[in-house]
C-alpha positions in Angstrom: 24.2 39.0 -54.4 23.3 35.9 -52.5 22.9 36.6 -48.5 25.7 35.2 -46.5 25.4 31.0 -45.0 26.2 30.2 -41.2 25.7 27.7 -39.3 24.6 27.4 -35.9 26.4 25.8 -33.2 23.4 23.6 -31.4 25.4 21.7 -29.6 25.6 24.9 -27.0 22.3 24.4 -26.0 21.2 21.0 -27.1 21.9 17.4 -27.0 22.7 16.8 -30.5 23.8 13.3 -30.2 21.2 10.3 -30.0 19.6 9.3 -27.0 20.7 5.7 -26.2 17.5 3.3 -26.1 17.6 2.6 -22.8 17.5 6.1 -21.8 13.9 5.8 -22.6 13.1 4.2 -20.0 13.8 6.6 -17.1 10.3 8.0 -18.9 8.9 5.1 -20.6 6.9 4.6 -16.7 5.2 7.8 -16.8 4.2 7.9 -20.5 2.7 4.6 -20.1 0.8 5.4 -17.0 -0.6 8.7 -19.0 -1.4 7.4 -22.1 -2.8 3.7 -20.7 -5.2 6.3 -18.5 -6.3 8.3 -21.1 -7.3 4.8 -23.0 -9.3 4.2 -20.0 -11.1 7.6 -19.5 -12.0 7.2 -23.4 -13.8 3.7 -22.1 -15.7 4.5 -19.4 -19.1 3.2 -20.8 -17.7 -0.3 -20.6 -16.7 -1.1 -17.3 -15.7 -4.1 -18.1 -13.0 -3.9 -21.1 -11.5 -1.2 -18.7 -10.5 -4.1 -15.9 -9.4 -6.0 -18.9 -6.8 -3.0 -20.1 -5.4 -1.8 -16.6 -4.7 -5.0 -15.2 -2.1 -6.0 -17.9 -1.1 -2.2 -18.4 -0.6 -2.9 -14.6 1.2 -5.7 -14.8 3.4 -4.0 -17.8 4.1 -0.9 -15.4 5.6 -3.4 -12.9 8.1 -5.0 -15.7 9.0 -1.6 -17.4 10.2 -0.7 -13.8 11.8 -4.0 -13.3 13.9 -3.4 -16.4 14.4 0.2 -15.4 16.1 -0.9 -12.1 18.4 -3.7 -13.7 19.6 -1.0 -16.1 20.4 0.9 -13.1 21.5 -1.0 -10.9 24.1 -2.3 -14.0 25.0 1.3 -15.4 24.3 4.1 -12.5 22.3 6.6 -12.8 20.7 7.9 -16.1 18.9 10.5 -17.6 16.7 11.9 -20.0 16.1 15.4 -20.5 13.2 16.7 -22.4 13.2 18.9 -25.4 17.0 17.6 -26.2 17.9 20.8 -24.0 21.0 20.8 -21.9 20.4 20.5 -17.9 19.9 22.4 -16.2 16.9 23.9 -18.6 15.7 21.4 -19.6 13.5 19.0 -17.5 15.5 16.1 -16.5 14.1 12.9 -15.3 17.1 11.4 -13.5 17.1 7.9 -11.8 19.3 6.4 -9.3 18.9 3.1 -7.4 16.6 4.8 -4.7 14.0 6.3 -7.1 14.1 2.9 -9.3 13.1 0.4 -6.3 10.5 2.9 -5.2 9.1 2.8 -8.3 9.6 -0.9 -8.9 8.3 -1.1 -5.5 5.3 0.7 -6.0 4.2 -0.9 -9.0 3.8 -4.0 -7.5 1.7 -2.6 -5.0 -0.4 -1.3 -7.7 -0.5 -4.4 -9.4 -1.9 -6.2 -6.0 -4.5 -3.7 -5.9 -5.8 -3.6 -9.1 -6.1 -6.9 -9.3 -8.1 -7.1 -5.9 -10.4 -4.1 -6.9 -11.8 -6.6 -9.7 -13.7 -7.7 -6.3 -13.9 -4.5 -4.4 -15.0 -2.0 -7.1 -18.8 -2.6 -8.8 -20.0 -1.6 -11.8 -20.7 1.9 -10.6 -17.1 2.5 -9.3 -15.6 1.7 -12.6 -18.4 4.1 -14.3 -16.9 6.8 -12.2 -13.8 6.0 -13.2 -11.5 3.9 -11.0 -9.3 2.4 -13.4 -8.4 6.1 -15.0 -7.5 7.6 -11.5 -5.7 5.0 -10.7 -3.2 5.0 -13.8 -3.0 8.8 -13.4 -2.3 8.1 -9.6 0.3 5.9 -10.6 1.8 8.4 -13.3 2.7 11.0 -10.0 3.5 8.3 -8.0 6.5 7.3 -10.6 7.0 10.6 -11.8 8.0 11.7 -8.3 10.2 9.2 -8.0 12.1 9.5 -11.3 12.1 12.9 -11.9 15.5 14.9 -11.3 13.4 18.9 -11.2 12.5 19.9 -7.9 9.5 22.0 -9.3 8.8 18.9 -11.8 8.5 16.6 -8.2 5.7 19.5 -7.0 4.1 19.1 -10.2 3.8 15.2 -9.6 2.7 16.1 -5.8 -0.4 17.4 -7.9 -0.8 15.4 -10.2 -1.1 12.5 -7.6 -3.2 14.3 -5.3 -5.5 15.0 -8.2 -6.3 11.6 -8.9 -6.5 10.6 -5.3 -9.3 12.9 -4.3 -11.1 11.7 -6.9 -10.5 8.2 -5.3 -11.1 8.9 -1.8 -14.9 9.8 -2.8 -15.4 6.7 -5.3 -18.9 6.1 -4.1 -20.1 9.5 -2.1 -20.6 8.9 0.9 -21.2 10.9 3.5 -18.5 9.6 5.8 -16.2 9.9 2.2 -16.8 13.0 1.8 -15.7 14.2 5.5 -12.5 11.7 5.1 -11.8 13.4 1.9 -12.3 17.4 3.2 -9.8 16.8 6.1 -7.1 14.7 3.3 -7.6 17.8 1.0 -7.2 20.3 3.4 -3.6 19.1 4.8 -2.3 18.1 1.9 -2.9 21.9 0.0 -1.5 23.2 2.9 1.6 21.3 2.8 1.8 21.4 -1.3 1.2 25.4 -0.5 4.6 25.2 1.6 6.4 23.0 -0.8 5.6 25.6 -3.1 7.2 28.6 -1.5 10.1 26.4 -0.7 10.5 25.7 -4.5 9.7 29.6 -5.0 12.9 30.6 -2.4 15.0 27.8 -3.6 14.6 29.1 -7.3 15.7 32.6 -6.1 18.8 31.3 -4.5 20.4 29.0 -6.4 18.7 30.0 -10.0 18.1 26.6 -11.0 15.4 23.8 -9.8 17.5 20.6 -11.3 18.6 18.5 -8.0 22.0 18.1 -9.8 22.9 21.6 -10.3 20.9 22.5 -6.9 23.8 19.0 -5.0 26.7 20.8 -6.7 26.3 24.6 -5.9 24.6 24.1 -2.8 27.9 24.2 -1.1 29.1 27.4 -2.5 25.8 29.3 -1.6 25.5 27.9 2.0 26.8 31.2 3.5 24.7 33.5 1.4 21.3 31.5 0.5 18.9 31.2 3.3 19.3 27.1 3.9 18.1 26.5 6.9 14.9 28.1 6.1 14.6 25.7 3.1 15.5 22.9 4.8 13.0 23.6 7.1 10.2 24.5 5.1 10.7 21.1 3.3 10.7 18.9 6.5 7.1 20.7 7.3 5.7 20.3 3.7 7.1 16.4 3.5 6.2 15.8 6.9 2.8 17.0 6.7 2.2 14.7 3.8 3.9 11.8 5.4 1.9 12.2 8.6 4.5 12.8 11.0 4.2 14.3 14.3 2.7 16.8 15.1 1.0 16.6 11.8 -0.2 13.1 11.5 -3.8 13.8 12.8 -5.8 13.9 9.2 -4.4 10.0 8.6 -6.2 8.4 10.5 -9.2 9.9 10.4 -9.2 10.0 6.2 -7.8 6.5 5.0 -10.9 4.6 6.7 -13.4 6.4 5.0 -13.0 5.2 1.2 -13.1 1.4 -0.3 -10.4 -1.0 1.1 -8.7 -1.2 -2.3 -8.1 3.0 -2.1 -7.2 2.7 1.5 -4.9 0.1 0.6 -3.2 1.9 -2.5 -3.3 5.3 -0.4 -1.2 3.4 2.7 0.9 1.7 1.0 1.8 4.4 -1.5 1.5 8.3 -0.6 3.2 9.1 2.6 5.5 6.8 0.6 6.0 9.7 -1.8 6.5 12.1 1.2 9.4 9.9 2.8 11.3 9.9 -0.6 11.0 13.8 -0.8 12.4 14.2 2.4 15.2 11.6 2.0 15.6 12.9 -1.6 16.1 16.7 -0.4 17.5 16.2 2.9 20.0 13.8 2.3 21.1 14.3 -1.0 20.6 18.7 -1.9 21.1 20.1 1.5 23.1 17.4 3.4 24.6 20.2 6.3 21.2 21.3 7.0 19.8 18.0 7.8 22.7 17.5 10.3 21.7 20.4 11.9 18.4 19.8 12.2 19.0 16.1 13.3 17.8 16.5 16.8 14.6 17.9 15.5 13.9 15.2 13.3 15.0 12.4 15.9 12.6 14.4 18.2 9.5 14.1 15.8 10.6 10.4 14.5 10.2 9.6 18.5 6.9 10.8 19.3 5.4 9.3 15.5 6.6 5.9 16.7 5.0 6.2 19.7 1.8 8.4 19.6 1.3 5.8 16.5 1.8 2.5 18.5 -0.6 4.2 21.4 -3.0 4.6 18.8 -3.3 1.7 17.3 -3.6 0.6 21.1 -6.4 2.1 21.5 -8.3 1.7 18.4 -11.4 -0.1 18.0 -11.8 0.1 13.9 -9.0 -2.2 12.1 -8.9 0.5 9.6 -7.9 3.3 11.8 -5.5 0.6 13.8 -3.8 0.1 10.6 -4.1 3.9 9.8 -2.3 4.4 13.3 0.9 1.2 12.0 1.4 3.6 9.1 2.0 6.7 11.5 4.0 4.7 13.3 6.4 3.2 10.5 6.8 6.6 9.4 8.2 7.4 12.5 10.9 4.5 11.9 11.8 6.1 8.4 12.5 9.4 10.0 14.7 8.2 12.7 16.7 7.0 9.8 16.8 10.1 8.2 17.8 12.1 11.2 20.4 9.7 11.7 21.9 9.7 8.5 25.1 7.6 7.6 25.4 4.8 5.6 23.2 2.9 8.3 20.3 5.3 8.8 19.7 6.2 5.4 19.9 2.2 4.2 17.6 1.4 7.1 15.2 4.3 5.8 15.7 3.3 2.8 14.6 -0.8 3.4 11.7 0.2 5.6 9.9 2.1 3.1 10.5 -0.4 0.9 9.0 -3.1 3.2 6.1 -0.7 4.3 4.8 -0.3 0.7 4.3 -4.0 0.6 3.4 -4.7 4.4 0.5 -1.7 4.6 -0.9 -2.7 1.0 -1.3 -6.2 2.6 -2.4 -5.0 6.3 -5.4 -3.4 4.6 -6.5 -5.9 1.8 -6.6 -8.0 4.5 -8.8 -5.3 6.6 -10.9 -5.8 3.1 -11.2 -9.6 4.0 -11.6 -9.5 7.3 -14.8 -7.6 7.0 -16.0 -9.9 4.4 -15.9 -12.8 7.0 -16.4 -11.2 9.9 -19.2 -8.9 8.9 -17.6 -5.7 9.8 -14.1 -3.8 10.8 -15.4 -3.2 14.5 -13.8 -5.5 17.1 -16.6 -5.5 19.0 -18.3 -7.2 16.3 -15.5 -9.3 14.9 -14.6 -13.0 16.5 -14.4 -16.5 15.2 -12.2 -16.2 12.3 -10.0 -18.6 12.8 -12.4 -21.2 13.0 -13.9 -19.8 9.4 -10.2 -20.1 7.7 -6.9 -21.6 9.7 -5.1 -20.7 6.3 -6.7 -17.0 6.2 -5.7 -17.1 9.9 -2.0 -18.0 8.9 -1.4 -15.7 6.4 -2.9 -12.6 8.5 -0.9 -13.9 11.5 2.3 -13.5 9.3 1.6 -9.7 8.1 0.9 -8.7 12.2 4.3 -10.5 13.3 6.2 -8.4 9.9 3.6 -5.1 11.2 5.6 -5.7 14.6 8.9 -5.8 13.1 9.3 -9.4 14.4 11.6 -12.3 13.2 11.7 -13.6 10.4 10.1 -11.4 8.3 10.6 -8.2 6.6 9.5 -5.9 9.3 12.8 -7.0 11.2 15.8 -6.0 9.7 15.3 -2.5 8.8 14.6 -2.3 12.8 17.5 -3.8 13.4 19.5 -1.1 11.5 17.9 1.2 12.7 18.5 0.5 16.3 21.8 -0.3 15.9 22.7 2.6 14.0 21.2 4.8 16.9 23.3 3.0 19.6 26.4 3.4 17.5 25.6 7.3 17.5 25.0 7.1 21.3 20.9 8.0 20.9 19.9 5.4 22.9 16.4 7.1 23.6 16.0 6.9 19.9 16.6 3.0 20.1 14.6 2.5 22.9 11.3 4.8 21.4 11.7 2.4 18.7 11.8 -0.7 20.2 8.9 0.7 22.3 6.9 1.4 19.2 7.6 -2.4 18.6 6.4 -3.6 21.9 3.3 -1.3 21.6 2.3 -2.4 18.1 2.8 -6.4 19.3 0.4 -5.5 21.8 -2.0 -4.2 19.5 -1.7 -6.5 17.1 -2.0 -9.3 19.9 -5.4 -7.7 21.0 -6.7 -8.1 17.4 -5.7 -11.5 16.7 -7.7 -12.5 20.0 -10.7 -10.3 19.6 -11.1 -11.0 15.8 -9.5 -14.3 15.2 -9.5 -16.6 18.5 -12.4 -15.8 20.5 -16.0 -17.0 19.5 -17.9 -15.2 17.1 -19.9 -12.4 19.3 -23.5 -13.6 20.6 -26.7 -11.4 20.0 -29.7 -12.0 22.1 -32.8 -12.7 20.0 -36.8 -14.0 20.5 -35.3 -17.5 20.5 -32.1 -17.0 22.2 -28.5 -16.7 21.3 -27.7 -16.3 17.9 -23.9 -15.1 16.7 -23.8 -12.1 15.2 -23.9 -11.3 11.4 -23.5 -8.2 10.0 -22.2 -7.7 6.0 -23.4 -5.2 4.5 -23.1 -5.0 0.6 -20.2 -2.2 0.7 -18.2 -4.7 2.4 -18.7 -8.1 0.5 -16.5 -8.1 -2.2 -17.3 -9.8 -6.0 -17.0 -13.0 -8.2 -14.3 -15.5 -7.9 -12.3 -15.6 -4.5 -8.8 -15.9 -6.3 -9.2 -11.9 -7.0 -9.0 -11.2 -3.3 -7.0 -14.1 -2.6 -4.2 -14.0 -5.1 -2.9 -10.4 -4.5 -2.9 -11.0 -0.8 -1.2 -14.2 -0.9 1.6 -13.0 -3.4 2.0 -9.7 -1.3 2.2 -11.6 1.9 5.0 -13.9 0.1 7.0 -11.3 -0.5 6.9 -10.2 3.1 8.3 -13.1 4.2 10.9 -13.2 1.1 12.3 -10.2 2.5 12.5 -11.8 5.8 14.2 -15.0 5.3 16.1 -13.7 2.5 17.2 -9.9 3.1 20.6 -9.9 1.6 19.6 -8.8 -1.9 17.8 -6.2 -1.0 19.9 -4.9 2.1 22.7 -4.5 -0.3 20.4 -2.5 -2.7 19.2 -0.6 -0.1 22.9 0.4 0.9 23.7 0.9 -2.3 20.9 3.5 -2.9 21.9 5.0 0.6 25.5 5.2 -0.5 24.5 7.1 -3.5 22.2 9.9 -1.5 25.5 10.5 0.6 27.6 11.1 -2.3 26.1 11.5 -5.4 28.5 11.5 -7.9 27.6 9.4 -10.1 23.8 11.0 -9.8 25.5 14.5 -10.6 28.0 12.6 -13.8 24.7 11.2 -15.2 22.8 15.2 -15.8 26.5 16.8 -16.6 28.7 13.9 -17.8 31.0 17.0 -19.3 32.4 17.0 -15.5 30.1 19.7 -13.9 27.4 21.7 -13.7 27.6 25.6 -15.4 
């Protein structure tokens, strides 16, 4: 007797219809970034063909994203889950406007730096594997900015601070290997507190998909211990965005590797450590940001202005520019302890505009030593007279730096501050308008140390003879267009954004408008009307 036939209803538990194409590319970023690296790590005897791979894989990250944002920016939110399996158990990789232009964002950054490491990284750096860290850097980067799993964004935290300490020594030094212990040591700390966040927030709500976590969180804000969440998630994220009072291992880490790593590291990681924060706080536990608001005002003041100070009283461009990204952090906080549709757009546009600016402040650091023989003031001078176009374009990234009309650096500020006043936290306004007059200041003193006074005099057996000091590590390679052209094209976006900020003020409100009330995030992972 033949056994009895059933059939299996899948559709309980899986996605049985087909995943539209452009779903793909919510992970499309992340594959490529893993599989372009692996390439890479497969061709590390020939340093060469590796720059010829990652700079176009770069520049194909930077249009995968671009077509990632259009798609959202026309559609909403989207998602792809893996294993076909129904959110929330399966992993989802969800992205809404504010995770697309961080990602499109930091691609371009990426694309700037790769292309000036053709200069700044020899022979022996390749060897050791630049090009592989930096896709692999780039894979946790996007990863933590599309993914829609709160555990998922810890394992991109790792995956990114992986490849990054394996950057931060590229060429093992001693001074390296100091910056690097101090880096490592703050940033496991803080990944150890993300972690037991992710552990309590697990045995609360019994899911780790942001969705599911947005829609029950109001349900379970009586029983499940919030506040202690919320607060264990503004350490971990502040520690690695460098806030106050845990901003000291910055600046006294991103000087020690090459310019290019600096660059990438300022430009992109506390990056990644603003958007967890605005991601969590904002959008998963709204009430408990509100009531820690005064905190986070609190530590967004003093990080704009123990920042500014430093950068005051630096001596090393590379630590002054370490001290600028302290203090624009400071500006992203105030927007998230503000909140609104004003403090979260203004967050939203400075990050933005920071990603670009800092990549540019320190390839410029890169080229400033390579004409002025050194990132000491005290042995800096005459550069103007060596390049008035040089001269130009750094004078444009300080003005932006100082949040100064008309480029970028201005109108986030301007939100900012006005969304304070409307609130009535004037001393928030004022400590940012502070931070701006401080970080003129400093920027004023470089320009006339480095650029407008004479190139310093040494004394010598025949008299006085200017100063020259360039050692090897600090002359970059080959044809000048592979320092030039990334600095140039990030610089032109700085002042893009400056003369013409409507676009992306509008996308920047629009990704602030779907933090406050994400709907349409939570209709993308359960478009059945709600999550189980």
């Amino acid at each position: 007797m033949a056994a009895p036939t059933s059939t299996v209803d899948l559709s309980a538990a899986l996605i049985t219809a087909p995943v539209p194409i452009g779903h793909w590319l919510a992970i499309l970023p992340v594959a490529h970034c893993i599989t372009l690296g692996a390439v890479l790590l497969m061709l590390r005897g020939y340093p060469r063909l590796q720059a010829s791979l990652a700079i176009p894989g770069l520049a194909a990250l930077a249009l995968i994203d671009a077509a990632l944002l259009a798609k959202v920016a026309a559609d909403g939110p989207l998602t792809m889950v893996m294993g076909r399996w129904l959110p929330p158990f399966g992993i989802a990789f969800t992205v809404d406007l504010f995770g697309a232009l961080m990602a499109f964002t930091a691609a371009l950054a990426a694309l700037a730096g790769g292309i000036y490491a053709l200069a700044d990284i020899g022979e022996s750096g390749r060897r050791y594997g630049f090009f592989p860290l930096l896709m692999l850097l780039m894979a946790g980067v996007t990863g933590a900015f599309l993914t829609g799993d709160i555990f998922n964004l810890y394992v991109w935290f790792e995956v990114l601070l992986i490849s990054s300490f394996g950057l931060i020594i590229l060429g093992s030094e001693r001074e390296q290997i100091d910056g690097a212990l101090k880096y490592a040591v703050l940033n496991l700390i803080a990944t150890t507190l993300f972690l037991i966040g992710v552990g309590i927030l697990y045995a609360a709500f019994g899911t780790l998909n942001m969705a599911d976590i947005a829609a029950k969180a109001g349900d379970l804000r009586g029983t499940a211990p919030l506040m202690t969440l919320a607060s264990l998630f503004l350490l971990a994220f502040g520690m690695k965005a460098a806030a106050f009072p845990v901003n000291f291992w910055l600046p006294a880490a991103y000087h020690t590797p090459r310019i290019v790593v600096s660059a990438l590291f300022a430009g992109l990681l506390t990056k990644v450590g603003i958007y967890a924060l605005i991601r969590v706080m904002v959008m998963l536990l709204p009430m408990e940001r509100q009531e820690l608001s005064l905190v986070i005002a609190l530590a967004a003041a003093a990080t704009i202005v123990v920042g500014a100070l430093g950068a005051l009283a630096e001596n090393d461009i590379r630590r002054l520019f370490g001290y600028v990204v302290i203090s624009g952090i400071g500006n992203m906080l105030a927007g998230v302890a503000l909140g609104g549709p004003g403090g979260i757009s203004g967050a939203v546009f400075y990050a933005l505009h920071s990603m670009v600016l800092m990549t540019a402040l320190y390839l410029a650091a890169g080229e400033i030593a390579r004409r002025g023989g050194g990132f000491s003031l005290s042995v800096l001078g005459g550069l103007y007279r060596q390049s008035g176009g040089f001269t130009a374009l750094s004078l444009v990234l300080f003005l932006a730096a100082c949040g100064l009309p008309p480029f970028s650096g201005f109108w986030p500020k301007v939100i900012l501050v006005k969304a304070s006043l409307d609130l009535g936290a004037w001393w928030l306004a004022a400590s940012i308008l502070l931070g701006g007059f401080l970080t003129t200041i400093a920027f004023g003193r470089l320009f006339l140390l480095a650029y407008w006074r004479p190139a310093p005099m040494a004394l010598t057996p025949i008299g006085l003879t200017p100063i020259a000091l360039t050692p090897i590590a600090l002359t970059p390679s080959g044809p000048r267009w592979r320092t030039g052209l990334p600095l140039a094209a990030l610089t032109a976006l700085v002042v893009g954004f400056g003369i013409l900020p409507e676009q992306l003020l509008a996308l920047s409100q629009s990704a602030a408008a779907g933090l406050a009330d994400p709907q349409a995030y939570l209709h993308s992972v359960f478009p059945e009307g709600g999550a189980p």
